[in-house]
N, C-alpha and C positions, 0 to 999 in steps of 0.2 A: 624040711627047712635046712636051708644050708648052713654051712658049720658058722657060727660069728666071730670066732678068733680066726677062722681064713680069711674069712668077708673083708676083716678092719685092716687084714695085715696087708691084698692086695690093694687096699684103697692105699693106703701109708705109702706101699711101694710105686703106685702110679704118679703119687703126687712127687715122693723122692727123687722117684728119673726126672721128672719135669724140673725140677730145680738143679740138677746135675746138670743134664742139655743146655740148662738156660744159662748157666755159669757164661757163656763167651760171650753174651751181649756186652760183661764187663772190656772188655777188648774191643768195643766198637767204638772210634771215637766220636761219634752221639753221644754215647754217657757220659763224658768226659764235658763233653761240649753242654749238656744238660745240666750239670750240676753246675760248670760256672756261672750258666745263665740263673737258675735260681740265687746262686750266690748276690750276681749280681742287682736280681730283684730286691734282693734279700737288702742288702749294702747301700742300696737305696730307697730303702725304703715303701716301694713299690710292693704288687699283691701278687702270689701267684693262686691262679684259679683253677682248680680241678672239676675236669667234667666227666661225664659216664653215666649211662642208661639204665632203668630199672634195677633190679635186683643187685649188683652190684654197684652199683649206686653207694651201698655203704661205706666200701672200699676209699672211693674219692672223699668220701665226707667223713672218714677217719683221717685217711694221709693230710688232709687242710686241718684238722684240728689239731692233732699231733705237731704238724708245722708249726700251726698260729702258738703251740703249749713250749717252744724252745725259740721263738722268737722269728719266727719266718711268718710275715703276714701273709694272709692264706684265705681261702674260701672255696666250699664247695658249690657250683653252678651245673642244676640240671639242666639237661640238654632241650628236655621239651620245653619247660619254663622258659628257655633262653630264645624263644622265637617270639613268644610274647613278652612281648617289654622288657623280660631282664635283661638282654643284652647290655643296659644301659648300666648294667652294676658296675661294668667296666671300664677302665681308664685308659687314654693309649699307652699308656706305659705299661701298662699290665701281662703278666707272662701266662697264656691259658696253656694248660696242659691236660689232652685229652686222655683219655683213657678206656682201651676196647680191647676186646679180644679181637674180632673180626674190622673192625675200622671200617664196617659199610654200613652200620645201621642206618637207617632214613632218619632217626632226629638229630643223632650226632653229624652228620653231614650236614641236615641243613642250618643247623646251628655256626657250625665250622665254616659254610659257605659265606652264611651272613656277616663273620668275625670276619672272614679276610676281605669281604664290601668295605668293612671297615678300617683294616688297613690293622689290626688285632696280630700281634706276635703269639702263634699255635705253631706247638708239639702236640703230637698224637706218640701216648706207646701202646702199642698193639702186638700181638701174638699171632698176625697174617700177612705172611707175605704178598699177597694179592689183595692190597686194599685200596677202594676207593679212597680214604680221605686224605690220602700223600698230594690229591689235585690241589687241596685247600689251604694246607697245612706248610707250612716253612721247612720243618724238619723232623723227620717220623724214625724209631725209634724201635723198632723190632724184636720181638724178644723169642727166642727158639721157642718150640711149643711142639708137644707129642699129641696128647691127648687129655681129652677131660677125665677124672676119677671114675664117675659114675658107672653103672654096667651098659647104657646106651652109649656111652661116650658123647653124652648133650649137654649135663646140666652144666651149670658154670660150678666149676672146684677147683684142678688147679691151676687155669686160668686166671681163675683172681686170685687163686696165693703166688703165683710168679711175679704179674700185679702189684702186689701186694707188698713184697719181697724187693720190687726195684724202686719202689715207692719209699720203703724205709730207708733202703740202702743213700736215696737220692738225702736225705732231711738229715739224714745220721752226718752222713758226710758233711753238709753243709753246717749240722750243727757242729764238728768236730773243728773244721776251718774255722769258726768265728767265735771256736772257743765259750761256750756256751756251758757256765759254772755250774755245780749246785746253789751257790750265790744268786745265780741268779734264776733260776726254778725258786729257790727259795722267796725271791721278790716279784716274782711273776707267776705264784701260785699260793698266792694267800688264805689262810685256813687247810680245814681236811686234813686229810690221812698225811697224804705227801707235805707237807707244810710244817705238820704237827712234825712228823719225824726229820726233815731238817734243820726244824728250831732248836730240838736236842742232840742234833749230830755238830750244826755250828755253833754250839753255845749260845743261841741268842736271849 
């Protein structure tokens, strides 16, 4: 059996370099251009819609909740869902933002296809350079990418934490610009844990 404090230390380290490498997407002005667009969602009122295929799947449907929990209306939309009838959750205003490693899955394209029939404002951020859905999509969003953790170099790991990673950086920011209080967490998370301990930090 192999040793498990080596096992954990080169997983840690694989995913470490991944997020070192990935550091220069911050220098791409897409990111830049990304975050005033959710602003501008934001500011108006408007939804942004995170999409992404199976297993990481969870990933989009944290970063929309996390949003919709500091004030960015938000929503997660699966890809395969979205060829039957949900399409329709959407509004033309509305800002989709895909989310892949590879950007060539068969349901996120033909999802992505169908959006832009519709005339649908799509980013794709993805971790390949060679990807299909840049045909459909407005503006794609690249993120350096080594390799996956695993000992195959398959599974999805840190993939989704780079993911994962430009996702928060994306909400943090936006929440940071619009000034997003514990006031207001405090009135826009009523009850529970978080709540309970804002009542006694603001005196309420």
């Amino acid at each position: 059996m192999e040793n498990i404090k080596e096992t954990w230390k080169q997983i840690y380290l694989i995913e470490l370099e991944n997020i070192k490498n990935a550091l220069t997407v911050f220098e791409d002005d897409n990111y830049e251009n990304l975050v005033k667009e959710v602003l501008k969602t934001r500011n108006n009122w408007w939804r942004v819609i995170l999409t992404w295929v199976w297993k990481n799947s969870f990933i989009a449907a944290k970063t929309a909740a996390t949003m919709a929990s500091v004030w960015i209306p938000a929503f997660y939309l699966d890809t395969t869902g979205a060829v039957h009838w949900d399409l329709w959750m959407i509004t033309k205003n509305d800002f989709v933002i895909h989310l892949s490693k590879s950007g060539n899955t068969d349901e996120m394209l033909n999802a992505a296809y169908y959006m832009k029939k519709l005339w649908y404002k799509q980013w794709a951020i993805i971790c390949n350079p060679n990807w299909k859905i840049k045909e459909m999509v407005d503006i794609t969003l690249v993120v350096p990418f080594i390799k996956e953790a695993d000992f195959n170099w398959l599974a999805p790991s840190s993939s989704s934490t780079l993911l994962l990673m430009i996702c928060d950086t994306i909400w943090l920011t936006v929440s940071r610009l619009v000034w997003f209080t514990k006031e207001d967490f405090y009135k826009f998370h009523p009850w529970w844990s978080l709540w309970k301990q804002l009542k006694q930090e603001l005196g309420k």
